[in-house]
C-alpha positions as CSV (number, residue, x, y, z in Angstrom):
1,X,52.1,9.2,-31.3
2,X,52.7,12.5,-30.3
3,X,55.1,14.8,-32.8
4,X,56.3,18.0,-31.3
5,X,55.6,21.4,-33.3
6,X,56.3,24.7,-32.1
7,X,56.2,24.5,-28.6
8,X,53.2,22.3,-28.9
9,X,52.3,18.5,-29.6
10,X,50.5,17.4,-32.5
11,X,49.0,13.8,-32.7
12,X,48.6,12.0,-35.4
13,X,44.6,11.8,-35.8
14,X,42.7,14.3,-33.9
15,X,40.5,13.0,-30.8
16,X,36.7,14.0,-29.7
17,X,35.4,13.6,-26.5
18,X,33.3,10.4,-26.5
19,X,31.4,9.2,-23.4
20,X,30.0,5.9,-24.5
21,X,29.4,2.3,-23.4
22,X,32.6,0.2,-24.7
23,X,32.7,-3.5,-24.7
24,X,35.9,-5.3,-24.1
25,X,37.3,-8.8,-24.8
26,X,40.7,-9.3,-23.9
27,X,41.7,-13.1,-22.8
28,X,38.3,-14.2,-22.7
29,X,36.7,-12.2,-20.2
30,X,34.1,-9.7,-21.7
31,X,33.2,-6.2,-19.5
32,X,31.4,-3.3,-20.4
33,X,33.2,-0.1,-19.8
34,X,32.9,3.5,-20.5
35,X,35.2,5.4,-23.4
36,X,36.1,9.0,-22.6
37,X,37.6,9.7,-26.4
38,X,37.8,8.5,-29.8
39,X,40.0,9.4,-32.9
40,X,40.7,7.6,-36.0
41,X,43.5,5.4,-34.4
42,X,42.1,4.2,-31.1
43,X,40.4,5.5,-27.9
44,X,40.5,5.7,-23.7
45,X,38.3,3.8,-21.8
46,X,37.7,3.8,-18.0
47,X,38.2,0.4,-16.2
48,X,39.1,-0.2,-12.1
49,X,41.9,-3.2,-12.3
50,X,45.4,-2.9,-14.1
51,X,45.0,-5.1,-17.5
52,X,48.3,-5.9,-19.5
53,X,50.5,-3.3,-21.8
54,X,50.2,-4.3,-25.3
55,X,47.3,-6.9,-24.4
56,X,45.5,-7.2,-27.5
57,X,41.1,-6.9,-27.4
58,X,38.1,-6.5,-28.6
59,X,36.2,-3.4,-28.5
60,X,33.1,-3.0,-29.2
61,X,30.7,0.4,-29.5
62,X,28.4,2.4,-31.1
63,X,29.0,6.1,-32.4
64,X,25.9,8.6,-32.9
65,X,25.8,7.7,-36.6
66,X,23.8,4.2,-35.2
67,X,27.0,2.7,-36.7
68,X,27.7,-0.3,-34.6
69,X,31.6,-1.0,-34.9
70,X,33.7,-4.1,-33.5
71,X,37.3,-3.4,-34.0
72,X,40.6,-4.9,-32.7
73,X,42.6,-3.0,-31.0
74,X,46.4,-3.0,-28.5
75,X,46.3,-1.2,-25.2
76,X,49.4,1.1,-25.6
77,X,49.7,2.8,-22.2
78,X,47.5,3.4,-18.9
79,X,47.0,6.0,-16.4
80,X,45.6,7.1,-13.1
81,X,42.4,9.1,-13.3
82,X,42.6,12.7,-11.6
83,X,38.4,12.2,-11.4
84,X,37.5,12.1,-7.9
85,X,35.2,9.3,-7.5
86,X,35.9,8.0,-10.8
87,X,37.3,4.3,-11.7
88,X,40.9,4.0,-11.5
89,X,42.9,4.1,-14.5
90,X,42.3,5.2,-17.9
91,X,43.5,2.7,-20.7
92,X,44.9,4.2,-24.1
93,X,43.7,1.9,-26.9
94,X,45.6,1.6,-30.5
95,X,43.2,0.1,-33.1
96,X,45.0,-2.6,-35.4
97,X,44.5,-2.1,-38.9
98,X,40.5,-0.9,-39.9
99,X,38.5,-2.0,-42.6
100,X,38.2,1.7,-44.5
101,X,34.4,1.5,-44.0
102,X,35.1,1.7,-40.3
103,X,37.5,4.3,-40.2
104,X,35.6,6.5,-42.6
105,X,32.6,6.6,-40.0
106,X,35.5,7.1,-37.0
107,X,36.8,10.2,-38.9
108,X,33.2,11.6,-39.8
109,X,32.1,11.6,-36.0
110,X,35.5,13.1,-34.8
111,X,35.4,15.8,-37.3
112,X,32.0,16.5,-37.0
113,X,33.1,17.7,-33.4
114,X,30.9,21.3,-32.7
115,X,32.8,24.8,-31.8
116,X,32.3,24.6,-28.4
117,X,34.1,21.4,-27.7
118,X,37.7,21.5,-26.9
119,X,40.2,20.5,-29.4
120,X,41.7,17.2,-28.1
């Protein structure tokens, strides 16, 4: 969700670039894909065939905390990736509702985000 303010948009949880190995259950077929950011309320993974708005699945990944996490989450929109070379589409992932344990280690690794990277 995307507010507008001043000119600029304003999400609702910050993201951090995140290039990590994501599992994925949706219908019953599991594949290993690779996330390109992570915030509090979801994340974008890479993936090379169209999978269906507001499918719901089962993501599973580890952040650099060791912290393994397996959350449920709905894909909310898709896009084509600009990346030459790269898979297809980019998937934008909501998470349904996190245990606070879970989303306490989600917000720690996004706002432990360094100077140099860019503000997402």
């Amino acid at each position: 969700m995307q507010q507008a303010f001043a000119g600029q948009y304003k999400r609702k949880y910050p993201r951090r670039v995140f290039y990590g190995s994501v599992g994925i259950l949706i219908h019953g077929h599991y594949f290993v894909s690779e996330c390109t950011t992570l915030s509090e309320g979801g994340l974008s993974f890479l993936h090379e065939t169209p999978l269906a708005p507001e499918a719901c699945l089962v993501l599973t990944f580890k952040i650099p905390d060791n912290a393994m996490l397996s959350v449920r989450g709905e894909i909310k929109n898709s896009r084509k990736n600009k990346t030459p070379g790269g898979k297809s589409l980019i998937f934008g992932i909501q998470f349904l509702p996190l245990p606070i344990g879970e989303k306490r280690r989600i917000r720690a690794y996004v706002s432990a985000r360094s100077e140099d990277e860019p503000i997402l």
